[in-house]
C-alpha positions in Angstrom: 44.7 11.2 2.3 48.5 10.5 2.1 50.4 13.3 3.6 51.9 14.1 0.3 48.7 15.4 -0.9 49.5 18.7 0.5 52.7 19.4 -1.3 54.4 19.9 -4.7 55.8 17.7 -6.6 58.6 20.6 -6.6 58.6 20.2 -3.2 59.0 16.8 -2.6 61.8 16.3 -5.4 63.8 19.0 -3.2 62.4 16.7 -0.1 64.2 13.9 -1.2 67.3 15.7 -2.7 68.3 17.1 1.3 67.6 13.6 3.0 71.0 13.0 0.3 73.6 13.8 2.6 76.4 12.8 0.8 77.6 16.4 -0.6 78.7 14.3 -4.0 75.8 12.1 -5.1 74.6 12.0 -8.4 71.3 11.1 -7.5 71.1 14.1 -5.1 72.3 16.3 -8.3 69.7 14.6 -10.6 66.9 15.4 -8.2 67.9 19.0 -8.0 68.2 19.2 -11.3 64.1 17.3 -12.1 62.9 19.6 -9.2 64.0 22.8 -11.0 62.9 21.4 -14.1 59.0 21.1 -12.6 59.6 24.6 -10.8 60.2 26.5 -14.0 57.4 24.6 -15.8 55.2 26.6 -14.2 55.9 29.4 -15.6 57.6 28.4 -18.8 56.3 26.0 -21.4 58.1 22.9 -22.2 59.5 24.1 -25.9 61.1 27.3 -24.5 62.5 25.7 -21.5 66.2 25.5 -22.3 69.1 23.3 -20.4 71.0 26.7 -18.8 67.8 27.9 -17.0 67.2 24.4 -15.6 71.1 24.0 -14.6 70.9 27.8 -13.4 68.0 27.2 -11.5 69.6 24.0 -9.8 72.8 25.9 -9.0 74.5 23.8 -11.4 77.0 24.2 -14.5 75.1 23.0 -17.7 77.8 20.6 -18.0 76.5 18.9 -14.9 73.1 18.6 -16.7 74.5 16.2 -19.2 76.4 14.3 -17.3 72.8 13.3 -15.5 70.9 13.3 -19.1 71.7 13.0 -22.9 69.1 15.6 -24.2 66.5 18.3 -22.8 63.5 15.6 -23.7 65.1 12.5 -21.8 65.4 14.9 -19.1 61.5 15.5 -19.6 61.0 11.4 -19.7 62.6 11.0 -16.4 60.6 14.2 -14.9 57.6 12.9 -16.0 58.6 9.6 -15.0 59.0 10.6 -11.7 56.1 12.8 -11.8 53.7 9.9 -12.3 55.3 7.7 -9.6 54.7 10.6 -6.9 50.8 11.2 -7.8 50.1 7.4 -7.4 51.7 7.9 -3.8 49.5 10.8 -3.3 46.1 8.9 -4.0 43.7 9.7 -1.0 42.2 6.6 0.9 38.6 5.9 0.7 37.4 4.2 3.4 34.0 2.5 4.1 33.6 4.4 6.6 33.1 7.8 5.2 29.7 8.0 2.9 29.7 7.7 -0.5 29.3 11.6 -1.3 32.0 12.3 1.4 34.6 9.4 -0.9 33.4 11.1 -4.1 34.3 14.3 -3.0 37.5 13.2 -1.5 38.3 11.5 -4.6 37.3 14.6 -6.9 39.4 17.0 -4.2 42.3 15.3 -4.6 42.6 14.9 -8.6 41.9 18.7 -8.6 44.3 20.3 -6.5 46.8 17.6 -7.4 46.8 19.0 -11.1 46.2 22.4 -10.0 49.2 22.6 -7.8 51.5 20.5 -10.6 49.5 21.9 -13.8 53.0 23.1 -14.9 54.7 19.2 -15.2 51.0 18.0 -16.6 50.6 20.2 -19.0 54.2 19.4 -20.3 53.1 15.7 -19.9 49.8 16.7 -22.2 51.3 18.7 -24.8 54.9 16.1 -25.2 52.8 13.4 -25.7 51.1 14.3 -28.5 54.6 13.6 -30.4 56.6 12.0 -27.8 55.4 8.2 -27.8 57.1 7.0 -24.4 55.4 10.3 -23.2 52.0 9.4 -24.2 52.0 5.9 -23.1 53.5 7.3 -19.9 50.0 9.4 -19.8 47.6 6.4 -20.5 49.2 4.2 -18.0 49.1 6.7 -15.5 45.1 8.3 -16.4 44.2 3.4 -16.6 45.8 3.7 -12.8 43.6 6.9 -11.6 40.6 4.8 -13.4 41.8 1.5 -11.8 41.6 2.8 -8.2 38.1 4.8 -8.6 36.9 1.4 -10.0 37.7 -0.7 -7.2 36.9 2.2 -4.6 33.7 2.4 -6.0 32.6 -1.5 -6.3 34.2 -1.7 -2.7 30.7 0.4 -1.7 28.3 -1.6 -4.1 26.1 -4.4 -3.7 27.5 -7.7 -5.9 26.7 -8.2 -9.2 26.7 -4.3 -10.3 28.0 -4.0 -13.9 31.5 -3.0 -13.9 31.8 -2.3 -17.4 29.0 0.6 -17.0 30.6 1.6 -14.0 33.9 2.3 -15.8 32.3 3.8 -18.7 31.0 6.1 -16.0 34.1 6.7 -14.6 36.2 7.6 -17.8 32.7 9.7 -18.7 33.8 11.8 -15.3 37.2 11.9 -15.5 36.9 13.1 -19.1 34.9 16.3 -17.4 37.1 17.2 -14.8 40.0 17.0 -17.5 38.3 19.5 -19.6 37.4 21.4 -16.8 41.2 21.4 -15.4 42.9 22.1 -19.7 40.2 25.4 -19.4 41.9 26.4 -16.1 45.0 25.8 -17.0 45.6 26.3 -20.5 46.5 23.2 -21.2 44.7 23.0 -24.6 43.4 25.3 -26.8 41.6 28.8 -24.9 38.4 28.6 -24.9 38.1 32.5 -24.6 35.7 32.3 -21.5 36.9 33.6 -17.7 37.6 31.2 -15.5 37.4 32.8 -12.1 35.3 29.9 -10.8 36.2 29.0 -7.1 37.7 26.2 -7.1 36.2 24.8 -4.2 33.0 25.3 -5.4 34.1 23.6 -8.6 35.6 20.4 -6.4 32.0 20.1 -4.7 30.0 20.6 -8.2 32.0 18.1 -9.9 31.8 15.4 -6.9 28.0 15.5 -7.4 27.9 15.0 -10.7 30.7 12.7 -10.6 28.6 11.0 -8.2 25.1 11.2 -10.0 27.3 9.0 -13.1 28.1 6.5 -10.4 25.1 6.0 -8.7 22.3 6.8 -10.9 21.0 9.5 -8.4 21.5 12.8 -6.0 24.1 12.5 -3.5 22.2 13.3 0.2 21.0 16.7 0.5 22.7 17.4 4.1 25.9 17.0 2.1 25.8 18.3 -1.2 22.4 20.8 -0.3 24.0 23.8 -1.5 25.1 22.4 -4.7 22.1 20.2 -5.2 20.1 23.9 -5.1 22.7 25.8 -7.6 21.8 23.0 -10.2 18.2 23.3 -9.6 18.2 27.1 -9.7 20.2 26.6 -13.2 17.5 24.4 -14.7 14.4 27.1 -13.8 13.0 29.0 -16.7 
């Protein structure tokens, strides 16, 4: 995986904002100002985020803020902007020669802890595109990209003359779950009322298999997915 896999996106925007090292740079002041953006959006939701506790948090006047960006939603464009542009750089690579569970699960990994550990800037991205229009064409570029790559990773393993276009629907059919599984987690949509005190490495491995079983019609090997292979066979006994 690329080495930015194991950080923030919080992280990285503060990275990037000390390699700067011109003490006066507006681009070192507008990455300051995105990275404590995506730090408070962890704990505050999009709507009651307000310009002073993003300058505050950037150890900034608020009239710095607008010399950087004309309102608090262009400021969100350009985080989630930036947002998207980091994730693709994050995308792990599959190899031939790892198996095809071992890709699966890498692949599967990846997604999860990458919107677990940013589920504060996604779930801004989620909610601000349901009005926002750049915002939600922002979020279907970016979920046709994640698509995109699986696609070609996965014909990369495949014999010729497989049919892509049931291989994508089986794709989107498994993104779609890990989606639903990561809004539950995370709130992003509406509670569904039930605990979710899953671990989420357990969840990671579950999900591979069946993201795997939609790719390849069948069980991934049992000396790599035995222990979730038996959980699913316990949970279909009477």
């Amino acid at each position: 995986m690329s080495e930015l896999t194991s950080i923030k996106f919080t992280t990285y925007l503060e990275a990037l904002a000390v390699e700067i090292r011109k003490v006066r740079s507006g681009e070192k002041t507008r990455l300051k100002l995105l990275a404590a953006g995506a730090r408070l959006l962890d704990t505050v939701g999009y709507r009651d985020m307000n310009v002073e506790e993003v300058s505050a948090d950037a150890g900034l006047a608020k009239g710095t803020f607008y010399i950087h960006f004309k309102t608090k939603d262009d400021f969100l464009r350009d985080l989630a902007r930036s947002f998207v542009d980091f994730e693709r750089q994050t995308l792990p690579q599959l190899t031939p020669r790892a198996t095809r569970f071992a890709n699966s699960l890498s692949f599967v990994t990846w997604y999860e802890r990458s919107f677990l550990r940013n589920a504060g800037v996604l779930r801004c991205i989620i909610q601000m595109g349901e009005t926002d229009d750049d915002i939600r064409a922002l979020w279907h570029e970016r979920n046709s990209s994640v698509v995109s790559y699986a696609l070609e990773s996965t014909l990369a393993r495949l014999d010729p003359g497989y049919n892509e276009q049931m291989l994508l629907l089986a794709i989107r059919t498994a993104g779609g779950m890990l989606d639903q599984s990561l809004f539950a987690r995370t709130r992003v949509g509406t509670d569904t009322g039930q605990p979710q005190d899953q671990d989420p490495e357990f969840l990671c491995r579950l999900h591979a298999v069946m993201t795997y079983r939609a790719l390849y019609g069948e069980n991934p090997p049992a000396d790599e997915a035995g222990d979730i292979l038996e959980a699913l066979a316990f949970s279909t006994r009477d």
